[in-house]
C-alpha positions as CSV (number, residue, x, y, z in Angstrom):
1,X,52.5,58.7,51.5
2,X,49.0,58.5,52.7
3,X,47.3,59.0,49.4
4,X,49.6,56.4,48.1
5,X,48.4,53.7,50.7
6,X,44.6,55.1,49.6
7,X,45.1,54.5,45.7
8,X,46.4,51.1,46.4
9,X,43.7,50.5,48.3
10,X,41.2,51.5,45.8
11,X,42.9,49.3,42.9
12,X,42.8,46.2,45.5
13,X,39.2,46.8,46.1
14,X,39.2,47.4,42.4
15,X,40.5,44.0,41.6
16,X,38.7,42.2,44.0
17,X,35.3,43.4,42.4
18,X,36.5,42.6,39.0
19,X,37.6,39.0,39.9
20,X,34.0,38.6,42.2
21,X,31.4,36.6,40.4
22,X,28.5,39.0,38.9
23,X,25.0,38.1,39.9
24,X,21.8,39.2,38.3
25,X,18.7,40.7,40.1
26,X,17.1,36.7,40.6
27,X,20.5,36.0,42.5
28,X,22.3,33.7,39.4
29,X,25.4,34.0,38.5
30,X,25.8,34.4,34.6
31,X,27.9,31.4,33.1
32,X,26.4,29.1,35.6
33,X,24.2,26.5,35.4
34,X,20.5,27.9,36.6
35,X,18.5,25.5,39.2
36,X,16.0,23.6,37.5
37,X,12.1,24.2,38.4
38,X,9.9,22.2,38.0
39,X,8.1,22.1,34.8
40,X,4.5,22.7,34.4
41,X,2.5,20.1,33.4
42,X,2.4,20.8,29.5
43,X,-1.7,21.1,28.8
44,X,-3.4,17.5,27.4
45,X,-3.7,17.2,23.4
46,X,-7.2,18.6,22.2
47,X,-8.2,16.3,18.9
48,X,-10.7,19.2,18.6
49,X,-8.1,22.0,18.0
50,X,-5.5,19.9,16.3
51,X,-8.0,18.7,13.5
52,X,-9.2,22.3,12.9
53,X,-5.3,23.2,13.0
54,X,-4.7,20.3,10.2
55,X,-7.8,21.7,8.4
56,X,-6.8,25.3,8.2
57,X,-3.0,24.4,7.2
58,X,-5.0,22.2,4.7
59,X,-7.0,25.4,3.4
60,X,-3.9,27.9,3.1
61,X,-2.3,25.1,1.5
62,X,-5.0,24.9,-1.0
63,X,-5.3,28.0,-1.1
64,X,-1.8,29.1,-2.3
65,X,-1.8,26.1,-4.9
66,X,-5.4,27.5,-6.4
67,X,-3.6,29.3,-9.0
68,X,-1.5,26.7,-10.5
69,X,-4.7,23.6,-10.1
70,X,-6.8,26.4,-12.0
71,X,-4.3,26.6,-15.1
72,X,-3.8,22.7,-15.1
73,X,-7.5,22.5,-15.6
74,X,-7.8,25.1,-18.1
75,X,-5.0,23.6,-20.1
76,X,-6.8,20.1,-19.6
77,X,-10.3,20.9,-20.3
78,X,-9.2,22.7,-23.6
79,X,-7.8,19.7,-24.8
80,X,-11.0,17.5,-23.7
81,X,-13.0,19.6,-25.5
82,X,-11.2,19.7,-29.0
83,X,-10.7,16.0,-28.5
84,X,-14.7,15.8,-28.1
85,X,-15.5,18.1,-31.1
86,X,-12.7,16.2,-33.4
87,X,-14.1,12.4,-32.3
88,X,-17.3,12.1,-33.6
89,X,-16.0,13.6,-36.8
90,X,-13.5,10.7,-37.1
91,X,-16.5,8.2,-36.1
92,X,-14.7,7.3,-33.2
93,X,-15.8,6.7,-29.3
94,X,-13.8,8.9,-27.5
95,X,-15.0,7.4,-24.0
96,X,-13.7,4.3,-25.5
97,X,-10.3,6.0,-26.5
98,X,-9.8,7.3,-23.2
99,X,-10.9,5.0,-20.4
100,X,-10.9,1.0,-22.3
101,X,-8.4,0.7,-24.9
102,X,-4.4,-0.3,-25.1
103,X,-3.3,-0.5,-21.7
104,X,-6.2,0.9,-19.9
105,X,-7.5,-2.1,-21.4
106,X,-4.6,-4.3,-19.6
107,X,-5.3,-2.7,-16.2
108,X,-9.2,-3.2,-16.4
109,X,-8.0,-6.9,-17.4
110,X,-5.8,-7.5,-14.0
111,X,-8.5,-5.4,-12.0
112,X,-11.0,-8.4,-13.5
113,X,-9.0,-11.4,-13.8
114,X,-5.7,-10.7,-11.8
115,X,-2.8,-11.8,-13.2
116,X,-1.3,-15.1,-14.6
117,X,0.8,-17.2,-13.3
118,X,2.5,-18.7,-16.3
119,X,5.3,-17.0,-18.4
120,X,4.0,-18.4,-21.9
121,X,6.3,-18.3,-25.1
122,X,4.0,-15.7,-27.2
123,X,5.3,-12.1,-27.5
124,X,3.3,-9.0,-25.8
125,X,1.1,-11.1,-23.9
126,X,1.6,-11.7,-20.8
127,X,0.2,-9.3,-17.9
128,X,2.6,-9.4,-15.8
129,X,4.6,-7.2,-17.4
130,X,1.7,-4.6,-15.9
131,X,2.6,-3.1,-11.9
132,X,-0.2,-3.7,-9.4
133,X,-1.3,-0.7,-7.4
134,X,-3.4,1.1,-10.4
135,X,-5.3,-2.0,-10.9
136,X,-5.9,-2.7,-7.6
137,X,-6.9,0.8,-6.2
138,X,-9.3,0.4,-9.9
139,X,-10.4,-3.3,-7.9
140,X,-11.1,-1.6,-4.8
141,X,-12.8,1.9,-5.3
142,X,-15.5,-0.1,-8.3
143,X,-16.9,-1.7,-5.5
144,X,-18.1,1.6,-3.9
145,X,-18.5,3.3,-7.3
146,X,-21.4,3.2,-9.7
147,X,-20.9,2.6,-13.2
148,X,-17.9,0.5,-14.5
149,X,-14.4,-0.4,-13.8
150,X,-13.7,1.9,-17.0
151,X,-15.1,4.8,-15.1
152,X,-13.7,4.3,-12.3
153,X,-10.0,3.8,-13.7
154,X,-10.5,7.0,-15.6
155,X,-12.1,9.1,-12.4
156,X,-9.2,7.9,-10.3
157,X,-6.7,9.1,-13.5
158,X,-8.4,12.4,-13.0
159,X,-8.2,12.6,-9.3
160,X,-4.8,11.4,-9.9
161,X,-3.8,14.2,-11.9
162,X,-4.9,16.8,-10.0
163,X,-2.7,15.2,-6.8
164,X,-0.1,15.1,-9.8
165,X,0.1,18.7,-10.1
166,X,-0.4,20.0,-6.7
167,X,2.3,18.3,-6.0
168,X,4.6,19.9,-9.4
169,X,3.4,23.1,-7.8
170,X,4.7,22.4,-4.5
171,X,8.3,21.8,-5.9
172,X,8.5,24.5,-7.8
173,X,7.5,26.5,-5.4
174,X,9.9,25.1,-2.8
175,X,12.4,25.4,-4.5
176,X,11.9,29.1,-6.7
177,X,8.7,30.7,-5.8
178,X,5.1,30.8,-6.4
179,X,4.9,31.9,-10.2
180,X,7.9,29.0,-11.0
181,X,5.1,26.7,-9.6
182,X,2.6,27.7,-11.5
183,X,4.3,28.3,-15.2
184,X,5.6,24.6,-13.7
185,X,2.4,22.9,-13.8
186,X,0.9,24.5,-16.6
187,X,3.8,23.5,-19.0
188,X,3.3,19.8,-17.6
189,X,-0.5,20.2,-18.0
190,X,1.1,21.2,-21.7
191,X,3.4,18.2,-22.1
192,X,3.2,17.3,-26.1
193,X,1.0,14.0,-25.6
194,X,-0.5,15.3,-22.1
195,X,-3.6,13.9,-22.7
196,X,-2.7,10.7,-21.4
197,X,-2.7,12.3,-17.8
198,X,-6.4,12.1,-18.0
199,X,-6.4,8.6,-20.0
200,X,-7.2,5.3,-17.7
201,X,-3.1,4.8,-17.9
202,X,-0.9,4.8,-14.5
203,X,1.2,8.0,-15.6
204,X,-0.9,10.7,-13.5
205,X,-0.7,8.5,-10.7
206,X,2.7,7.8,-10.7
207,X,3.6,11.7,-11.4
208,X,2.1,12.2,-8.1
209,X,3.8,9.1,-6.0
210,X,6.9,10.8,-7.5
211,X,6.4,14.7,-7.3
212,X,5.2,14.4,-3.3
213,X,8.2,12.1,-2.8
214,X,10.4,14.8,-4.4
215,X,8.8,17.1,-2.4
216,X,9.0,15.4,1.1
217,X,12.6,14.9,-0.1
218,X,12.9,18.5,-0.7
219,X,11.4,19.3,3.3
220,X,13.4,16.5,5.1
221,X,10.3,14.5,5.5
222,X,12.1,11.5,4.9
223,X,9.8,8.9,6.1
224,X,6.7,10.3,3.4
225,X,9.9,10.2,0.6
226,X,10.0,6.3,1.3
227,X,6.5,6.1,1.6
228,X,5.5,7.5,-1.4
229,X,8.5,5.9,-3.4
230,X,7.5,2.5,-2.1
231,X,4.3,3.3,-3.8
232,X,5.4,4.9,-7.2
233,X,7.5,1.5,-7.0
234,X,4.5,-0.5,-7.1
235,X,2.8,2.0,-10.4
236,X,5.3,1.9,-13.0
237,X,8.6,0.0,-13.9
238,X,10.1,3.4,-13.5
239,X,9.0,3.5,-9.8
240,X,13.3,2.6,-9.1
241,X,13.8,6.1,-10.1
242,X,12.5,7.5,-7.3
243,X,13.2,5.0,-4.9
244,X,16.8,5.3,-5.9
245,X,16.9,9.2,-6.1
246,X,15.4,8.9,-2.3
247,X,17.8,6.7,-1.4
248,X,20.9,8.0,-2.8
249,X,19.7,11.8,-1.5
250,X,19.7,9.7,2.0
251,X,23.1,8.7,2.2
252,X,24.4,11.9,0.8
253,X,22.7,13.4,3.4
254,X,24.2,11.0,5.7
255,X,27.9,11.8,4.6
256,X,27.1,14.8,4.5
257,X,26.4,15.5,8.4
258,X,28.0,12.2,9.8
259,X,25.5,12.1,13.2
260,X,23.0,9.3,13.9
261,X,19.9,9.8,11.7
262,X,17.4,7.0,12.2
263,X,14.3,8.7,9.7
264,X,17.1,8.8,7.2
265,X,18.3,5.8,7.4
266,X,15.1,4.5,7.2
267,X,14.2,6.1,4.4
268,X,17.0,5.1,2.2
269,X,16.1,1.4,3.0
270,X,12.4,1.4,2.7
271,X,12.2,3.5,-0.6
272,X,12.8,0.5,-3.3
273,X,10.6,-1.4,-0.8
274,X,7.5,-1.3,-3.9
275,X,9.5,-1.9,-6.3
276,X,11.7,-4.9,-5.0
277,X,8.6,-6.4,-3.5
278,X,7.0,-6.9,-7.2
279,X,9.9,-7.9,-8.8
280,X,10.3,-10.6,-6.0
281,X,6.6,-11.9,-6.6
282,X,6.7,-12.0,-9.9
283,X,10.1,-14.2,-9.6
284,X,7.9,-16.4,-6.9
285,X,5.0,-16.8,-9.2
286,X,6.7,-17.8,-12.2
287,X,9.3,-19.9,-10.0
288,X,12.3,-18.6,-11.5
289,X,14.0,-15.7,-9.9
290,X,13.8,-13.3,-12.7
291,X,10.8,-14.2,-13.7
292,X,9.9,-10.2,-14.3
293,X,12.9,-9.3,-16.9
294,X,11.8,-12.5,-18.6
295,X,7.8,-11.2,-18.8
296,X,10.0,-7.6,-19.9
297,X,12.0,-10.1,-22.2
298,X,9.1,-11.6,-24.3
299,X,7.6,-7.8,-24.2
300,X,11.2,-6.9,-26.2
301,X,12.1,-4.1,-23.6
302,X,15.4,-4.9,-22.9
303,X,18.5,-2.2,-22.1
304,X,20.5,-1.9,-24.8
305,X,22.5,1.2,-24.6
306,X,20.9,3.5,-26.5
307,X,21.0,1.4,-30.1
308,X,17.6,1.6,-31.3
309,X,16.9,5.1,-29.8
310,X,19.7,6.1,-31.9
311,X,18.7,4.4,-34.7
312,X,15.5,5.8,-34.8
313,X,16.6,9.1,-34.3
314,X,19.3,8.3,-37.3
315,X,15.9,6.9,-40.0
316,X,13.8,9.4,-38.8
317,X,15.1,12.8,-39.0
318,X,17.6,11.8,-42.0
319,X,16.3,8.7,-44.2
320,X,13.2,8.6,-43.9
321,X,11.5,11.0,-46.4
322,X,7.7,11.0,-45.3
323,X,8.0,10.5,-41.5
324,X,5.0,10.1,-39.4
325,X,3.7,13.1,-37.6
326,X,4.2,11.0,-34.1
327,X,6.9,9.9,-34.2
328,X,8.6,12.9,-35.1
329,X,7.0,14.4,-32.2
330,X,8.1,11.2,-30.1
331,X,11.6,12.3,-31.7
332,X,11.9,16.0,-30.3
333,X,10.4,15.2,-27.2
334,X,13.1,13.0,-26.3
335,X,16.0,15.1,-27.7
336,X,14.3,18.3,-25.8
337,X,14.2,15.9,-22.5
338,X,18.1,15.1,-22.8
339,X,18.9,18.9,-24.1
340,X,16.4,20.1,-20.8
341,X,18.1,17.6,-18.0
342,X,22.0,19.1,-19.5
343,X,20.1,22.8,-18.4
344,X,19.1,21.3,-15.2
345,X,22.4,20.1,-14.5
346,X,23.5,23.5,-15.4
347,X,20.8,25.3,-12.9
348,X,22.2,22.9,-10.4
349,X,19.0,21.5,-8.9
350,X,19.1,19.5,-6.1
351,X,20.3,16.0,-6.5
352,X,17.2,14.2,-5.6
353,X,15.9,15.6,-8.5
354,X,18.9,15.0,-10.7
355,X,19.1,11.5,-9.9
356,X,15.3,11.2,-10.5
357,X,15.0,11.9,-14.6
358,X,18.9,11.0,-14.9
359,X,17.6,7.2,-14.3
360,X,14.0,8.3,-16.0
361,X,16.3,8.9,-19.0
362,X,18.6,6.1,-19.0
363,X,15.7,3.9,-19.0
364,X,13.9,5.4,-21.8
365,X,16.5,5.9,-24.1
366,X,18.6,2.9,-23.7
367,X,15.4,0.6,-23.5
368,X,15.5,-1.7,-26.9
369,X,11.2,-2.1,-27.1
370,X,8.9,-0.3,-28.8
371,X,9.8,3.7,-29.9
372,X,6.0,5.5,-29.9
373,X,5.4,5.1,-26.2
374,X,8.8,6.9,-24.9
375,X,7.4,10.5,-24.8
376,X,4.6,9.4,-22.6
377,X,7.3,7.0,-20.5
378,X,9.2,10.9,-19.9
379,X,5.9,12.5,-18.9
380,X,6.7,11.8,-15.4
381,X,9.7,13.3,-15.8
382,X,8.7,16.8,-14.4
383,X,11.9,18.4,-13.3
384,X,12.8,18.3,-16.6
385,X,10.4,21.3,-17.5
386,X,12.0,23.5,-14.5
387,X,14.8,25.4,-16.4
388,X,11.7,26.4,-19.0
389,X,10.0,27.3,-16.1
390,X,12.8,29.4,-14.6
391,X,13.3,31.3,-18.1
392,X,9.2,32.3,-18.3
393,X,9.3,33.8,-15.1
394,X,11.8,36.1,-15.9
395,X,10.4,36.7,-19.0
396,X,8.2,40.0,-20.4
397,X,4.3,39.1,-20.1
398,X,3.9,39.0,-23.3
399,X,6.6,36.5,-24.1
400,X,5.3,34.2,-21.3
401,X,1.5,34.4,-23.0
402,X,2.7,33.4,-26.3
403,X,5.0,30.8,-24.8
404,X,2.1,29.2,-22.8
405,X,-0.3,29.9,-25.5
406,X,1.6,28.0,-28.0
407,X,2.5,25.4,-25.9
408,X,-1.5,24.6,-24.7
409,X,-2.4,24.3,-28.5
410,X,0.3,22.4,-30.1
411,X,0.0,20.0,-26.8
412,X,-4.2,20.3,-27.9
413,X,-3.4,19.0,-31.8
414,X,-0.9,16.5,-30.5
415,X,-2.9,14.6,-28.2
416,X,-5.5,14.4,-30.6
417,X,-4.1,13.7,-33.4
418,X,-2.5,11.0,-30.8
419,X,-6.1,9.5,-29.9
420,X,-7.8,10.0,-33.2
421,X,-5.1,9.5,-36.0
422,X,-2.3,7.4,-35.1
423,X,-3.2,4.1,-35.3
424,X,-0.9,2.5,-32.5
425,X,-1.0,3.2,-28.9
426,X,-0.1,6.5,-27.4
């Protein structure tokens, strides 16, 4: 009986303990709030340290992108230099072919005179027609420049570029690794008429509005998306591309996580800010409000679902029995552009970048103007090259050298056979 009343005892004493809160060696009890101290004062900002902090992250950076900037200019320099032997052979000025003729010579016209204010009746005339920021940034850095407006629209081409592909590195290696990114930038470096990335033309610096837009897409920098689509808006009719692949990525995102996202939000608005905004001047100075897809109507580049792509494609690779080197190349470009964005699809890449040369396509193959230009209107089109990418990185060594190796010299006799034989614009 009295080790019966002891073991109950126990087990009560038992129970108790189990039931009493449990408190650490500081005194708190776990699963209750813990008194707030006071904070220490956090340290003031040292401009010092955070500039040499921006500067090293700026260096690494660099550093890790050396590899595929190094290609680009190997692949580029080869083809200036073939283009240099081959020009004075053909008694042509290849300064002149390269930095003041077509539309180089358009921008350095608008840099000059600005642009008109009158729509005019006369086909491929009017200016307008032409988006703003190349020629003013041309405007601008000629006045602390020596040497002419030509040079300096060609220098900032160059600079341009380079952006261009640091920024094609930087997605690929976002999104695959380090080698993608590289074998990414050299087969852009290797596009089939690449030599108008270092032509006075506004494709190198809309490639890199778009691939750092991409990219800040890509990081959730949303508010550097907008920013740099607002300005790819004001390069290249193409600029709603990326303004709508920002944009559209935005709301997804938005759906997608349903919670208050003001940088988001903000970047799906502000994106076709560039775009809009010319669109809306033009209409202002003309005083009618499409006053840009008139300038676009007397220019013959109207959307007309395809029809004279596909009946180019129909005359040139089936009636036409002596078709012109260019324009066959013109041809497979864009069939290897649709044929790459169905393998993209396929690779699932991340909608941002779908949406991007999905509308870079429909507006180059359904446009009804002028056929030659369209594989240089895709150059921009990056992403597209990702899935070939992808393949040569899987690839033996010596499959990926005479990939590459093939690719740097037909995109060497293309461009100039481009600038020194074909007669019409690039």
């Amino acid at each position: 009986m009295e080790r019966k009343n002891r073991t109950a005892k126990s087990q009560g004493a038992a129970a108790v303990s189990s039931t009493a809160p449990k408190t650490t060696a500081g005194g708190h009890i776990p699963g209750t709030r813990r008194p707030r101290t006071p904070a220490a004062p956090a340290p003031p900002p040292n401009p010092q340290a955070r500039a040499r902090h921006l500067l090293r992250a700026a260096h690494e950076a660099a550093r890790h992108a050396a590899p595929a900037l190094a290609a680009y200019l190997a692949v580029r320099l080869t083809g200036l230099a073939v283009l240099a032997f081959w020009a004075p052979r053909r008694n042509q000025d290849l300064w002149v072919n390269l930095a003041a003729q077509w539309d180089s010579d358009w921008y350095l016209g608008i840099a000059e005179h600005g642009y008109t204010d009158e729509l005019g009746t006369t086909p491929n005339t009017n200016n307008l027609a032409f988006f703003p920021l190349y020629p003013v940034l041309v405007k601008a850095v000629a006045v602390l420049t020596p040497g002419s407006r030509a040079s300096t629209g060609l220098g900032l081409a160059v600079v341009a570029s380079l952006v261009a592909a640091w920024g094609i590195f930087a997605v690929g290696d976002r999104l695959h690794c380090r080698r993608v990114g590289v074998l990414l930038t050299t087969l852009w470096a290797a596009f089939p008429v690449g030599a108008v990335q270092w032509m006075g033309y506004t494709e190198s610096l809309f490639t890199a509005c778009a691939a750092w837009s991409l990219y800040a897409v890509l990081t959730g920098r949303w508010l550097w998306a907008a920013g740099c689509a607002t300005l790819a808006g004001l390069t290249r009719p193409t600029g709603i591309a990326v303004a709508l692949a920002v944009t559209v990525t935005a709301l997804l995102h938005l759906a997608r996580h349903r919670a208050p996202a003001p940088r988001v939000v903000a970047a799906a608005a502000l994106a076709p800010l560039g775009w809009c905004a010319y669109l809306a001047w033009v209409g202002l100075r003309l005083g009618r409000w499409d006053g840009y897809f008139a300038v676009q109507r007397l220019w013959y580049n109207e959307l007309d679902g395809g029809l004279r792509t596909l009946h180019q494609f129909r005359w040139l690779l089936w009636r036409d029995p002596t078709p012109q080197l260019f324009l066959v190349v013109v041809t497979l470009t864009l069939v290897g552009a649709v044929v790459l964005f169905g393998l993209s699809a396929w690779d699932r890449q991340p909608p941002a970048l779908l949406f991007y040369t999905g509308v870079m396509l429909v507006i180059v193959l359904g446009s009804g103007g002028v056929y030659f230009p369209r594989a240089r209107f895709l150059l921009p089109a990056f992403p597209l090259l990702l899935p070939l990418a992808l393949h040569l990185s899987r690839a033996s060594r010596r499959h990926r050298a005479l990939v590459l190796t093939a690719a740097v010299l037909g995109s060497t006799y293309c461009g100039a056979y481009m600038l020194l034989v074909w007669s019409a614009a690039p």
